[in-house]
NUVEX-966887 format. One record per atom (N, C-alpha, C): x, y, z; residue in one letter; atom name. Coordinates in steps of 0.2 Angstrom, whole numbers, plus 2048, in hexadecimal, padded with zeros to 3 digits. Example, Ala and Ser with C-alpha at 12.3 -4.5 7.8 and 13.67 -1.06 7.14 Angstrom:
R  px  py  pz residuo atomo
R 842 7E4 827       A     N
R 83E 7EA 827       A    CA
R 842 7F0 827       A     C
R 840 7F5 823       S     N
R 844 7FB 824       S    CA
R 840 800 827       S     C
***
This chain:
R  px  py  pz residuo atomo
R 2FF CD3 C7D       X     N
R 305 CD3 C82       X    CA
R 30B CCF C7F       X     C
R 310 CD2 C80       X     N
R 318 CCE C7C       X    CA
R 319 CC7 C80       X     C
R 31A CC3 C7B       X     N
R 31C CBE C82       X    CA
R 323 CBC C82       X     C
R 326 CB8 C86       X     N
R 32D CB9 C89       X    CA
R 330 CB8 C85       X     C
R 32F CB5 C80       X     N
R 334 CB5 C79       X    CA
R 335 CBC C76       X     C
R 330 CC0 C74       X     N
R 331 CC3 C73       X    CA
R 336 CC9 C74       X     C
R 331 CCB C7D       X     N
R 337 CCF C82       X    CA
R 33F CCC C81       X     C
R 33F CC5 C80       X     N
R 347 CC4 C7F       X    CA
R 348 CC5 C7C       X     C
R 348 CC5 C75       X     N
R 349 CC7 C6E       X    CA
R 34A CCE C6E       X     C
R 347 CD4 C72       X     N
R 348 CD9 C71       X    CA
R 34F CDD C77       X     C
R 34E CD7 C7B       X     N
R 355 CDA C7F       X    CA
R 35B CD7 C7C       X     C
R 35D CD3 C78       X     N
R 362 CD0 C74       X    CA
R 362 CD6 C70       X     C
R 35D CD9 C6C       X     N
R 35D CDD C67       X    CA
R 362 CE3 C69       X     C
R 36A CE3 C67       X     N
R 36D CEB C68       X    CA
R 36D CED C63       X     C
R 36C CF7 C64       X     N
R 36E CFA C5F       X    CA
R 373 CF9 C5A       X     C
R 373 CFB C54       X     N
R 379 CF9 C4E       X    CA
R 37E CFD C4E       X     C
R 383 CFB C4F       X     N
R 389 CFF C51       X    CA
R 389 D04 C4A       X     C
R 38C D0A C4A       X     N
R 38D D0F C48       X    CA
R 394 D0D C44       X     C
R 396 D0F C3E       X     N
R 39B D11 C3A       X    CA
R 3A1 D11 C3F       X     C
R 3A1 D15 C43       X     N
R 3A6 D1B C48       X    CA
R 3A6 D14 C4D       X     C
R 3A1 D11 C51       X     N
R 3A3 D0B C55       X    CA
R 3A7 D05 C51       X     C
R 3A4 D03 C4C       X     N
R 3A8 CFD C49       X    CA
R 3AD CFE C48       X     C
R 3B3 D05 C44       X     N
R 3B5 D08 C43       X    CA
R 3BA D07 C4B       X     C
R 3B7 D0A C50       X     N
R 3BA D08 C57       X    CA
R 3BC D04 C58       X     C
R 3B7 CFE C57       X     N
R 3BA CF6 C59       X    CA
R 3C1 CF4 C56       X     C
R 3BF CF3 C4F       X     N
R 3C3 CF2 C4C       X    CA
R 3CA CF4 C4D       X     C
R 3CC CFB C4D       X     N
R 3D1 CFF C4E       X    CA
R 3D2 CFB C56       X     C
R 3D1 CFC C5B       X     N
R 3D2 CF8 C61       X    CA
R 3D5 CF2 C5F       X     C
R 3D2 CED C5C       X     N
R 3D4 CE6 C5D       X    CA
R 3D9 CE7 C59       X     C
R 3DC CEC C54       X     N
R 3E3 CEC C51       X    CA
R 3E7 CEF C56       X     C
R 3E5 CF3 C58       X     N
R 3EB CF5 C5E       X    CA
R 3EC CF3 C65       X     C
R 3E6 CED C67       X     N
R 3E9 CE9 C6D       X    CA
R 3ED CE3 C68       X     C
R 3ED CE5 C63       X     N
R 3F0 CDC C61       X    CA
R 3ED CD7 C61       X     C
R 3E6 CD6 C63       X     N
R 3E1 CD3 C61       X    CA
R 3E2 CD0 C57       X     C
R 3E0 CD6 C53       X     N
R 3E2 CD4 C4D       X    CA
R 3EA CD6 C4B       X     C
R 3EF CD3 C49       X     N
R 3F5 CD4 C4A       X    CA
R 3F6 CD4 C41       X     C
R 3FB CD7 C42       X     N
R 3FF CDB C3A       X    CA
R 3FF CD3 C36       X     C
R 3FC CD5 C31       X     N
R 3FC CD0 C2B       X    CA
R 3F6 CCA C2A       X     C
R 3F2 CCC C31       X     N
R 3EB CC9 C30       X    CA
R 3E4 CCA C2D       X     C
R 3E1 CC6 C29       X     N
R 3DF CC9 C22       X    CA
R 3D5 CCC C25       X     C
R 3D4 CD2 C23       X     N
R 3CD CD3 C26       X    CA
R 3C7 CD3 C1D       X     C
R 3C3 CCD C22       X     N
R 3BC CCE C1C       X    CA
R 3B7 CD1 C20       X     C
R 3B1 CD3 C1A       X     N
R 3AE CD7 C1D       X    CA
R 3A9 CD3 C20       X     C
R 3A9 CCD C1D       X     N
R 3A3 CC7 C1D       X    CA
R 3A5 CC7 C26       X     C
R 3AA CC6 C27       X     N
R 3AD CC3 C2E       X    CA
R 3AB CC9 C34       X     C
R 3AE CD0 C32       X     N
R 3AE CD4 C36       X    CA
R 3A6 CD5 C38       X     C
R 3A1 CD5 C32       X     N
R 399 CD5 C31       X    CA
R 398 CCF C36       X     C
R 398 CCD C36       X     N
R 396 CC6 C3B       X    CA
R 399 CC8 C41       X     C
R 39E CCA C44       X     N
R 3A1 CC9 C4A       X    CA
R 39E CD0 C4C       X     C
R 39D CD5 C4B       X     N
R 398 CDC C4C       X    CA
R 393 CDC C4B       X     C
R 38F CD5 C46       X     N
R 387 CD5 C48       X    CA
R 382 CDD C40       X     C
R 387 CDD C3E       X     N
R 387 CE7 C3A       X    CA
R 387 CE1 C32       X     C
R 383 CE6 C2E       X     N
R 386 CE6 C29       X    CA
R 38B CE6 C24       X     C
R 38E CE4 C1D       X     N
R 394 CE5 C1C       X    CA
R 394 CED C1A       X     C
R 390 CF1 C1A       X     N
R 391 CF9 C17       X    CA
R 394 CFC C1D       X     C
R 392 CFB C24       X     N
R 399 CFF C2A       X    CA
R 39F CFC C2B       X     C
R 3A1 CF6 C2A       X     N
R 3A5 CF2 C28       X    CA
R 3AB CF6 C24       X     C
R 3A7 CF6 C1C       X     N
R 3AB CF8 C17       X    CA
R 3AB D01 C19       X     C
R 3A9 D05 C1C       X     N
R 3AC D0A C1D       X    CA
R 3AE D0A C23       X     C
R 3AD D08 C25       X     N
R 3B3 D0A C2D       X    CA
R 3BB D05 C29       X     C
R 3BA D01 C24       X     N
R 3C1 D00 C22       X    CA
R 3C4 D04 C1E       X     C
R 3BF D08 C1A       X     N
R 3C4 D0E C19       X    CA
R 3C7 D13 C1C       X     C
R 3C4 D13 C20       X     N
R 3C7 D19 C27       X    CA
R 3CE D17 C2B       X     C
R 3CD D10 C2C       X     N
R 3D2 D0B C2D       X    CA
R 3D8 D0D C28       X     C
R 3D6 D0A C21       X     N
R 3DB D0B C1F       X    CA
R 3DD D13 C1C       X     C
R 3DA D19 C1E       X     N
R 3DC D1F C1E       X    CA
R 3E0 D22 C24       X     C
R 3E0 D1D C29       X     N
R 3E7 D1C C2D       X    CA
R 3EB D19 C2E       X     C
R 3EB D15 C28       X     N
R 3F1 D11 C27       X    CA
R 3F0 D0B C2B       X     C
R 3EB D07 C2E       X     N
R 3EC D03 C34       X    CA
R 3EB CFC C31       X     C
R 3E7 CFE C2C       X     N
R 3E5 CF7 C27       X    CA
R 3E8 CF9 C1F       X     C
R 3E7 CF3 C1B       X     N
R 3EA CF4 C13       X    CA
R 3E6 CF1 C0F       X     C
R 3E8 CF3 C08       X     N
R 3E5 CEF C03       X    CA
R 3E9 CED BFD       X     C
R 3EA CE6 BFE       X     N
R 3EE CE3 BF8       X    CA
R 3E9 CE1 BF4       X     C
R 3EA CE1 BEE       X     N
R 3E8 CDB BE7       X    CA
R 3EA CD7 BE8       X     C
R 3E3 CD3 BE5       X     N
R 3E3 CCA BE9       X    CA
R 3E5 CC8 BEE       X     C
R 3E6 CCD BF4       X     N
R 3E7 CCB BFA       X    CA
R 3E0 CCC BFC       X     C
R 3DC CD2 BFC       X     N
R 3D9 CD6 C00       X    CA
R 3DB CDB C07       X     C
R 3D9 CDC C0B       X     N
R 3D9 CE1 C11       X    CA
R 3DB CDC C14       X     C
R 3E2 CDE C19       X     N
R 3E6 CDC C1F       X    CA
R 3E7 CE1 C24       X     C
R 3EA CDF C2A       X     N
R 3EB CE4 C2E       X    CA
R 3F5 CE7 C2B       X     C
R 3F4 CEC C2D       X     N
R 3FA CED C29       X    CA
R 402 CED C2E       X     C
R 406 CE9 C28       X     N
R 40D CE8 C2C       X    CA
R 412 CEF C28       X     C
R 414 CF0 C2E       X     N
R 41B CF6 C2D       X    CA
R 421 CF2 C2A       X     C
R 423 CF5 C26       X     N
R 42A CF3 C23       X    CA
R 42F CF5 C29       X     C
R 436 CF4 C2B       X     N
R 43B CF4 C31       X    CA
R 43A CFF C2F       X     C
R 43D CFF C29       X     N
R 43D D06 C25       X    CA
R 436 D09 C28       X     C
R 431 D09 C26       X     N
R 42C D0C C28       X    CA
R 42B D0F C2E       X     C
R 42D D08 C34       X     N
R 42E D09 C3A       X    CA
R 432 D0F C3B       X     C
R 438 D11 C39       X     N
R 43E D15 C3A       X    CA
R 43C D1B C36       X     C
R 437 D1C C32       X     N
R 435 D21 C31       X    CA
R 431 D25 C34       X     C
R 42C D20 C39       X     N
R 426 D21 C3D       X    CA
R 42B D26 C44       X     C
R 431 D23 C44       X     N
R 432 D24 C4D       X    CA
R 437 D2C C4A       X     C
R 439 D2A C44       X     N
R 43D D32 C43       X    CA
R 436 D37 C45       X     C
R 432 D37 C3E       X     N
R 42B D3B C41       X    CA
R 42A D3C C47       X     C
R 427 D38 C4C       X     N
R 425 D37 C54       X    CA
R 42C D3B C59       X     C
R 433 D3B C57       X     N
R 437 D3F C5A       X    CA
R 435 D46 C57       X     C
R 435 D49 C53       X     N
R 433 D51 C4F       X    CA
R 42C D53 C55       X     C
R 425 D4F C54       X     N
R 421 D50 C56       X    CA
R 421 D51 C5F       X     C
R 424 D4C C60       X     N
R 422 D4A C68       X    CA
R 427 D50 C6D       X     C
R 42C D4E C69       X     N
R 430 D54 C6A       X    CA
R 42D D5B C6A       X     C
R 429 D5F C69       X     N
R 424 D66 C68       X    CA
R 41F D62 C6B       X     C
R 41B D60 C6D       X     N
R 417 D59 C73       X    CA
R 41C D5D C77       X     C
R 421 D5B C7B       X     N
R 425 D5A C82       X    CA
R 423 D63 C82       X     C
R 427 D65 C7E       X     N
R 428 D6E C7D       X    CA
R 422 D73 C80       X     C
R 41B D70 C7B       X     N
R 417 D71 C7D       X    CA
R 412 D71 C83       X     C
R 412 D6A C86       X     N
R 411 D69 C8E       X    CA
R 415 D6C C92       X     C
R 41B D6F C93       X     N
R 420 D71 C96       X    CA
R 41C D79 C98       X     C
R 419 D7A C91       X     N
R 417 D81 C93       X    CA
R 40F D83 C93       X     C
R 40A D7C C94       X     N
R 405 D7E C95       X    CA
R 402 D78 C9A       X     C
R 407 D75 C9C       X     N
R 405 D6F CA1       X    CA
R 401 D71 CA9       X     C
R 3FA D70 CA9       X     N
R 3F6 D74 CB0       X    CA
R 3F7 D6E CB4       X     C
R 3F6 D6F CBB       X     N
R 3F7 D6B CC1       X    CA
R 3F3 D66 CC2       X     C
R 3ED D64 CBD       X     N
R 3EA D5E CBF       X    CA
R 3EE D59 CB9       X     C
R 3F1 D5D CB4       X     N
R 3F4 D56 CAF       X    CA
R 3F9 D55 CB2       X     C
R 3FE D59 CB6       X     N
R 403 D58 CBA       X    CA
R 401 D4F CC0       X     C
R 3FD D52 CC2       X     N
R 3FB D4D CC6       X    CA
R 3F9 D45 CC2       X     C
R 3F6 D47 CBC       X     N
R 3F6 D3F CB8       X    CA
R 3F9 D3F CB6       X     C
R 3FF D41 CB4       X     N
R 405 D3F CB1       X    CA
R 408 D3C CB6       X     C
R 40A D40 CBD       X     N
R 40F D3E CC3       X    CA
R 40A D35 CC3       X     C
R 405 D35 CC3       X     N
R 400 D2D CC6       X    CA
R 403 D2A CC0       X     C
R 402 D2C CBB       X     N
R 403 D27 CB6       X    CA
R 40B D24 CB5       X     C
R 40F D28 CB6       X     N
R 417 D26 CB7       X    CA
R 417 D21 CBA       X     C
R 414 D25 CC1       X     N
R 416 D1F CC7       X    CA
R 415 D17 CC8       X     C
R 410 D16 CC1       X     N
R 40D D12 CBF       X    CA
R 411 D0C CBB       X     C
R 414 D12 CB7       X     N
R 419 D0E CB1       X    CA
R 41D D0D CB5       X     C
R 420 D0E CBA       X     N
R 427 D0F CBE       X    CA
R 426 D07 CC1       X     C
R 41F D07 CC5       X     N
R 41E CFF CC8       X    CA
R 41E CFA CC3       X     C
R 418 CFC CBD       X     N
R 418 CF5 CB7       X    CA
R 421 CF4 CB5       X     C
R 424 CF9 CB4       X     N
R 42B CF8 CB3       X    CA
R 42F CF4 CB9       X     C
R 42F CF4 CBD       X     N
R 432 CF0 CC3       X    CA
R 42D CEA CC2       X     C
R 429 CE8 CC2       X     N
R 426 CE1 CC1       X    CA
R 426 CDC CBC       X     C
R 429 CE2 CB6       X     N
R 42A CDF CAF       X    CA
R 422 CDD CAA       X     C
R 41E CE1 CAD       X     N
R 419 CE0 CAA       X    CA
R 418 CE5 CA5       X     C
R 41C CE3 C9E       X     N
R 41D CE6 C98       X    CA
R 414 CEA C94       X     C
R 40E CE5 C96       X     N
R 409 CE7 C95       X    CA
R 405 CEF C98       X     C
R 406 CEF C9F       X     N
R 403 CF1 CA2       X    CA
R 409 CF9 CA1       X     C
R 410 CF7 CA1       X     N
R 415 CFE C9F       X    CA
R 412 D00 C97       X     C
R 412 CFE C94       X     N
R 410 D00 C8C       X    CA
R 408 D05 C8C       X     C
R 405 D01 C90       X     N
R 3FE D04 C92       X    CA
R 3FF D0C C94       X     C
R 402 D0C C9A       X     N
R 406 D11 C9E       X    CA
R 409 D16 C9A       X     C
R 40D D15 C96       X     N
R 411 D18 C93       X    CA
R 40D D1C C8C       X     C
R 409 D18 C8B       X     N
R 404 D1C C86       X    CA
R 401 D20 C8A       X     C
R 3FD D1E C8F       X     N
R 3FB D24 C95       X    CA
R 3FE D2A C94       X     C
R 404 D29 C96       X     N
R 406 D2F C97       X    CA
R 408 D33 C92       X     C
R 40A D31 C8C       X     N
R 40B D35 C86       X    CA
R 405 D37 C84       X     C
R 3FE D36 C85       X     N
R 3F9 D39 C83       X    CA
R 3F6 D3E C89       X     C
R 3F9 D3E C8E       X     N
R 3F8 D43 C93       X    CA
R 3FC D49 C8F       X     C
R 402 D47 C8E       X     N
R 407 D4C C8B       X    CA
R 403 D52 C85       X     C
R 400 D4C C80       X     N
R 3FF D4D C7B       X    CA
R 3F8 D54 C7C       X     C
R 3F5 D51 C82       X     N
R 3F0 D55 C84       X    CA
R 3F0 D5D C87       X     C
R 3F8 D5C C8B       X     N
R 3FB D61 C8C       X    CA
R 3FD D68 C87       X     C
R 3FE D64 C81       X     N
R 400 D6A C7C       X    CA
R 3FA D6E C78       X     C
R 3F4 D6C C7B       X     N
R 3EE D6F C79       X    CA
R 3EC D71 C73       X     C
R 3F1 D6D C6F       X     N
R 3EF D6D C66       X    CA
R 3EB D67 C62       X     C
R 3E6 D69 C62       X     N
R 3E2 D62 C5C       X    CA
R 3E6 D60 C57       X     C
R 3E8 D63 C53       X     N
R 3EC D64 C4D       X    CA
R 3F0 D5D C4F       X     C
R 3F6 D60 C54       X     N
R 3FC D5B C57       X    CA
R 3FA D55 C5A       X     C
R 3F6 D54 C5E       X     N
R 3F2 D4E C5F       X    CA
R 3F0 D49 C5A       X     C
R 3EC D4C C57       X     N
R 3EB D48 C50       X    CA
R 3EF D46 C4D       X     C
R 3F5 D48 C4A       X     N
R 3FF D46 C48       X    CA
R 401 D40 C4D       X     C
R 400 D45 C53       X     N
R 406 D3F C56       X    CA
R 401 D37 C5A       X     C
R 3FD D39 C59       X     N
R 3F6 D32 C5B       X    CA
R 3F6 D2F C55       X     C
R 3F7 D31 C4D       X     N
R 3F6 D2D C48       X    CA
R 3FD D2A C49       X     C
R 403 D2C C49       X     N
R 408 D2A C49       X    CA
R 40A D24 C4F       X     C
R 406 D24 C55       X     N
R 406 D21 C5B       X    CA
R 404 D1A C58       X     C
R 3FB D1C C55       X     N
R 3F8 D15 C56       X    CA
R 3FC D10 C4F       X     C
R 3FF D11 C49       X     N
R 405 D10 C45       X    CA
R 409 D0B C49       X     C
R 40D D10 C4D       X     N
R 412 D0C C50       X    CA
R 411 D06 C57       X     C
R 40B D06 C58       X     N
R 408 D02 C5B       X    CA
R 405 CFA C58       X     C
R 407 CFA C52       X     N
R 406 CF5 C4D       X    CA
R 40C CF0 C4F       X     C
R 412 CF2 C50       X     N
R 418 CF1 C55       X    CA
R 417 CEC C58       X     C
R 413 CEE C5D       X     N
R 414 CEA C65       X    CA
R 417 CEC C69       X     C
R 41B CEA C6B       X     N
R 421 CE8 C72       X    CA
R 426 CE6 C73       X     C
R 427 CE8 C6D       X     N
R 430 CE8 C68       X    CA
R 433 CEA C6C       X     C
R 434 CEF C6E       X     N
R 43A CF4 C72       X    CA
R 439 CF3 C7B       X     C
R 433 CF2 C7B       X     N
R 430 CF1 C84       X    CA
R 434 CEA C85       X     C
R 435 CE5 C7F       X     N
R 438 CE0 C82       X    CA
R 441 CE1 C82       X     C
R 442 CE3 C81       X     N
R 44B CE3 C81       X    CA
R 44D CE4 C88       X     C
R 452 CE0 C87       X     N
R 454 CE1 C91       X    CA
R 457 CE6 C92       X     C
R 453 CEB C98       X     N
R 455 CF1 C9A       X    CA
R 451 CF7 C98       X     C
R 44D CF6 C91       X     N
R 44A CFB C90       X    CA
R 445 CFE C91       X     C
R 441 CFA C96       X     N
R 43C D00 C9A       X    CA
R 43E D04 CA0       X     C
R 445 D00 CA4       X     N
R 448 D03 CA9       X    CA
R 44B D0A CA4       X     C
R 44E D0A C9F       X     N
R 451 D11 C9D       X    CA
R 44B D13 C98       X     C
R 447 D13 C98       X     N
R 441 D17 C97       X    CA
R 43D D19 C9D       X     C
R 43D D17 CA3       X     N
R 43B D1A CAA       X    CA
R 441 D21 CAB       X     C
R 444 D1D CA9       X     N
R 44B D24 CAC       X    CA
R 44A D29 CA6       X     C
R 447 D27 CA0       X     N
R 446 D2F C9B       X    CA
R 440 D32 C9D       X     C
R 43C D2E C9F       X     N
R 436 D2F CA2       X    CA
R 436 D36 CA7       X     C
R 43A D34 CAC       X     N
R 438 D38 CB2       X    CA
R 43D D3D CB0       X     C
R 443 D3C CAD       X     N
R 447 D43 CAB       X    CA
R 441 D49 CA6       X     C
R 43D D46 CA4       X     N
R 439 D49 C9E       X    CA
R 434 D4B CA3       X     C
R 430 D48 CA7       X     N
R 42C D4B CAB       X    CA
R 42E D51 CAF       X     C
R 434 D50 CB2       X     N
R 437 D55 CB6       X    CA
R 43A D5B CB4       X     C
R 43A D5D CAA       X     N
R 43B D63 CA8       X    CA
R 434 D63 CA5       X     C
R 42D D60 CA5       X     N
R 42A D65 CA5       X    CA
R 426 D66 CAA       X     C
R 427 D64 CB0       X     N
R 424 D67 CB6       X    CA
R 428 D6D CB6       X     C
R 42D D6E CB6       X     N
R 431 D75 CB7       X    CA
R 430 D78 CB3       X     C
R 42E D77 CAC       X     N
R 42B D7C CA8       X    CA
R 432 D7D CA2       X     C
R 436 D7A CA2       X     N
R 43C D79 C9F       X    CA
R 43A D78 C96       X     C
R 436 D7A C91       X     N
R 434 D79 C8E       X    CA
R 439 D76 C88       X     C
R 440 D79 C88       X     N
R 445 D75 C83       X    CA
R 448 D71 C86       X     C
R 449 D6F C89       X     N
R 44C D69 C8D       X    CA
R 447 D63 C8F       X     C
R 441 D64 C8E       X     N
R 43B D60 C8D       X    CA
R 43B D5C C87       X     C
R 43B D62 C82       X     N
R 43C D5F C7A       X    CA
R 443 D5C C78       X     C
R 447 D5E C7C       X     N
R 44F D59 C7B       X    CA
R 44E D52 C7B       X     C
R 44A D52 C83       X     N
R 44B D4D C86       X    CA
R 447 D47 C83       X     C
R 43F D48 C81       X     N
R 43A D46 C7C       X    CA
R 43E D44 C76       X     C
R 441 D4A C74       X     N
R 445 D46 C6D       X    CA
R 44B D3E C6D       X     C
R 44F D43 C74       X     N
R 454 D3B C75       X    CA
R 451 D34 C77       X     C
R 44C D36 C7A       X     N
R 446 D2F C7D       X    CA
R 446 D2C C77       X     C
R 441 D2E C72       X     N
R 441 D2B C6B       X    CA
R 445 D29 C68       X     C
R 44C D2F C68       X     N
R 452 D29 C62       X    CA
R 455 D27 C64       X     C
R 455 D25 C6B       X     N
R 456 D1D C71       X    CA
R 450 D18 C6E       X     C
R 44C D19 C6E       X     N
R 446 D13 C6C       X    CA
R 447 D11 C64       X     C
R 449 D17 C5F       X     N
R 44D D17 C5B       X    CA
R 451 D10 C5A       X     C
R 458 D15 C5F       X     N
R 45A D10 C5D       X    CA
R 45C D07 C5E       X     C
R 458 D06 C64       X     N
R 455 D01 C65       X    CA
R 451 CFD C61       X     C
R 44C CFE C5F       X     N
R 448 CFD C58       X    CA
R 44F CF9 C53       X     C
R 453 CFE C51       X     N
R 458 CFB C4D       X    CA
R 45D CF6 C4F       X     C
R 45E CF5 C54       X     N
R 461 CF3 C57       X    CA
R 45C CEA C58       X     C
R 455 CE9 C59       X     N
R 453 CE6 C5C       X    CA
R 44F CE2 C51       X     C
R 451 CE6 C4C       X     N
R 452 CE3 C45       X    CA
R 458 CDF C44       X     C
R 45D CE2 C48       X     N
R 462 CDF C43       X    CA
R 461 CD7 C46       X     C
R 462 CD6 C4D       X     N
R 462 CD2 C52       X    CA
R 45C CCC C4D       X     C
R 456 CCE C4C       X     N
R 451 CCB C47       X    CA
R 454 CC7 C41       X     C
R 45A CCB C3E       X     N
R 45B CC8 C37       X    CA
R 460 CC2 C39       X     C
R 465 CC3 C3E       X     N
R 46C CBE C42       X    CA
R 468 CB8 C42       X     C
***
C-alpha cells in the first residue's frame, strides 16, 4: 500500500508540457509584457521555471523566433526582440493593405451571431474608453479585430494579419496613451462597424485603412516627441 508520501509525490507529479505548450507560455508572457523587448532568454532559466527539459525549450524558441518575437545575437544570445521606430512603420503600412480586405471581407460574410460579438465587444471598448482603462480598451480592441479576422473566413489571411498583430504587440500602449486617442478610435470603431452591418464592403475597407494611417500617424508622431 503507497503511503502518504508517496500519494503526494504523485499528485505534485504533472504531465510534461509539450513543445506547442511551452511554445504557448512563452509567447504569452512576451505579449502581456510579462517578458519585455530586450530581455535576455536562457534556456537554463526558462527549464527551471516550466519544470521541462532544455530540448522543448530550445524548439519552441525556434518557433518563436520563426515569428520574429524573439532574436538571436552573437555574444549576446536570445532576447525578446525590439522593433526599430522603421520596422514599426513598416509593420502598420502592412496591417493597413491586410486589414483593410479583413474589413472588405467581413462586410460580405459577416452572419448574425458574430454581429452580436462584435456589437458586445464594442460596447465594451466604448466603457473601458470612458473610464480610461487603457488595458482593458487594448484587450477589447484586439477582440474585436479577431472577430473581424474571423469573419473573412480565410486561414491564409488570418495567419498574415495575427503574425503581424502579435509583432506589433511588442509595442505596448504607445498609441492607447496619447491624449484622445482611444476616444477617436471609438469614433472609427463604430463608423467601421456600422458599414459592415450594412454590408457596405468598400467603405469598410476605407474606413479600416484610414483607422490605421491614424494610428500611423500617431506612432510617428508619438517618436518624434521621444527624441525632443
Amino acid at each position: 500500500m503507497p503511503t502518504s508520501t508517496a500519494r503526494t509525490s504523485k499528485k505534485r507529479d504533472a504531465p510534461a508540457l509539450s513543445v506547442e505548450q511551452v511554445c504557448d507560455k512563452i509567447r504569452t508572457a512576451i505579449l502581456s509584457g510579462k517578458l519585455r523587448p530586450g530581455d535576455k532568454l536562457t534556456e537554463q532559466d526558462l527549464a527551471a521555471e516550466y519544470r521541462v527539459s532544455r530540448t522543448p525549450i530550445r524548439e519552441a524558441i525556434r518557433q518563436l523566433e520563426v515569428e520574429r518575437l524573439v532574436s538571436r545575437t552573437p555574444f549576446v544570445g536570445v532576447t525578446v526582440t525590439q522593433l526599430r521606430p522603421s520596422e514599426i512603420i513598416e509593420l502598420l503600412d502592412i496591417r493597413e493593405v491586410l486589414e483593410g480586405l479583413v474589413a472588405r471581407l467581413a462586410a460580405k460574410e459577416l452572419q448574425p451571431e458574430q454581429r452580436t460579438r462584435l456589437r458586445k465587444t464594442f460596447d465594451r471598448m466604448t466603457a473601458s474608453a470612458k473610464s480610461g482603462n487603457v488595458v482593458q480598451y487594448l484587450d477589447e480592441a484586439l477582440a474585436f479585430r479577431r472577430i473581424l479576422v474571423e469573419c473573412s473566413r480565410s486561414e491564409t489571411l488570418t495567419q498574415y494579419v495575427m503574425g503581424i498583430e502579435n509583432r506589433l504587440r511588442l509595442v505596448g500602449n504607445r498609441t492607447a496613451l496619447i491624449p484622445g486617442r482611444m476616444q477617436a478610435a471609438i469614433s472609427e470603431h463604430k463608423k467601421l462597424l456600422q458599414a459592415i452591418e450594412a454590408g457596405e464592403a468598400q467603405a469598410a475597407e476605407q474606413l479600416n485603412r484610414e483607422r490605421i494611417q491614424h494610428i500611423r500617424a500617431d506612432v510617428e508622431k508619438s517618436f518624434s516627441f521621444s527624441v525632443l
